[in-house]
N, C-alpha and C positions, 0 to 999 in steps of 0.2 A: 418449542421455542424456549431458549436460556436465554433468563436478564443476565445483564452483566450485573454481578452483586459484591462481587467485590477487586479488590484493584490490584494484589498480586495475581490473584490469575488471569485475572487482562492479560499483565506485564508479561507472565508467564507463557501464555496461548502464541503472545508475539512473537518472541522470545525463541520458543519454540519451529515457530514458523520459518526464523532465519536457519535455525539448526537445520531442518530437514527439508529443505525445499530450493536454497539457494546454493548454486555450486556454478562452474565455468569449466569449462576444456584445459586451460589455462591455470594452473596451479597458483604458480605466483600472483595472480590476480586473486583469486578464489582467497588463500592465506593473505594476501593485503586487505580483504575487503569482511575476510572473518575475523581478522584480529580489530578491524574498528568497533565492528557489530559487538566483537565482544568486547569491547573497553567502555559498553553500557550507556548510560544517556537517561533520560528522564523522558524517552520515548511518548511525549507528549502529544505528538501527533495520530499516531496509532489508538492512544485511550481517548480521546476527542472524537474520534471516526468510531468506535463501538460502542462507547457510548451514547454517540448519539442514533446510532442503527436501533440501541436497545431501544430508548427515549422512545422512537417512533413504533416499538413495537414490533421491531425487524428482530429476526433471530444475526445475534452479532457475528453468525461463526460463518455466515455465508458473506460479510464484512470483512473478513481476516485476512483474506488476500488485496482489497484495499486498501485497509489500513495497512501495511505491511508494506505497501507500492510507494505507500506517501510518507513511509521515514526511511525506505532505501532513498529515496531521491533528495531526501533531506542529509542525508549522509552521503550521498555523493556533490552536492552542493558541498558539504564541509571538508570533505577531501581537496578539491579543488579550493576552496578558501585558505586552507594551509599552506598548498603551493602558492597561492597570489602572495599572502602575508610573508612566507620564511615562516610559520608557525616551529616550533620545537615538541609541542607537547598538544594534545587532545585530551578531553576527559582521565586526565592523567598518566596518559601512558603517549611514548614518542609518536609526532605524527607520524603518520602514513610514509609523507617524504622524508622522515630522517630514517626509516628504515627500510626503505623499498626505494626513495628516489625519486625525483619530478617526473620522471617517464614512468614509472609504476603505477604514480600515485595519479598522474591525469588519465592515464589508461583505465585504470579501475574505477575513476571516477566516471568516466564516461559508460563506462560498460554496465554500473550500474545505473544511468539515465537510459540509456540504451534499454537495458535487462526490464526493466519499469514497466515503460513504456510498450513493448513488445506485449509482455505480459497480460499486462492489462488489458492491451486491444484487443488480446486473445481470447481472454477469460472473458470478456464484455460480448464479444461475437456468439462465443458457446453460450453465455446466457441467455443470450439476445432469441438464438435457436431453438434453446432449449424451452423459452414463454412465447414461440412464436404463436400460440393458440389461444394464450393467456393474455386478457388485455394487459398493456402494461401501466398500474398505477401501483402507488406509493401503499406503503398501509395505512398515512394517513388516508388516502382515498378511500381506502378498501372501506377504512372503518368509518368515514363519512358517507359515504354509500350504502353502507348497512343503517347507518342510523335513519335516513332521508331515504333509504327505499329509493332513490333514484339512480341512477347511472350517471356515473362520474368518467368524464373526457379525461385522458392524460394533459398534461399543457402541451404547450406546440416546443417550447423548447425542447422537451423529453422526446414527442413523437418526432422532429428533428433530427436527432443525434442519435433516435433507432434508426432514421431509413438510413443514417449515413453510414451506421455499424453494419447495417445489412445488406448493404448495398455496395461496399469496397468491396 
């Protein structure tokens, strides 16, 4: 298990993540949605989410594709915010729509809500699978379970939102 320890390679591991992982059939989507990625951000979202994975004792790298979920969708919200406005400019370089267009730009905005979302329910289903034998609690459980010797219930919300992953 790695603490997160320090805050460029958070940024980095994220960073990363869009390099090698995010792509489309669709080129010109793909180039509108790397060149946002790349015009950087204070990716605050993402360091919030592994950080606090660390916090609780979670290894944050099985976190990174979460985190990762929750500032594509925050940059496809701000794609879309440019076309509402008429923006000119993002994190310093031309929006989206002054150089790919209103149809490029709500296209790729969409496909990364789309992309997200898919994603996730994906990657939440294979884990859901993959701890089908493993009860499912938090580490904070884990580790109040270990202290108290007792056995710790999930809450109902959690065991909730497994039968409904398990169950679609």
């Amino acid at each position: 298990m790695e603490a997160v320890s320090d805050d460029a390679g958070l940024y980095a591991r994220v960073e990363n993540f869009f390099r090698t992982t995010f792509a489309t059939d669709n080129a010109l989507i793909t180039e509108a949605i790397r060149r946002m990625l790349a015009a950087g951000g204070k990716r605050l979202r993402p360091r919030i989410t592994l950080l606090a994975a660390s916090a609780c004792g979670d290894d944050s790298d099985e976190h990174l594709h979460l985190a990762a979920y929750m500032e594509l969708i925050h940059v496809a919200t701000l794609i879309h915010d440019d076309v509402v406005d008429n923006a000119t400019t993002r994190r310093g370089v031309n929006a989206t729509a002054i150089d790919y267009g209103n149809r490029v730009s709500v296209l790729a905005g969409d496909y990364l809500f789309a992309w997200s979302l898919v994603s996730s329910i994906w990657r939440l289903r294979r884990m859901s699978r993959s701890h089908a034998k493993k009860p499912l609690r938090s580490s904070l459980h884990r580790r109040s379970a270990e202290r108290s010797r007792a056995a710790v219930r999930p809450s109902r919300s959690r065991r909730c939102v497994h039968m409904a992953i398990c169950s679609a």
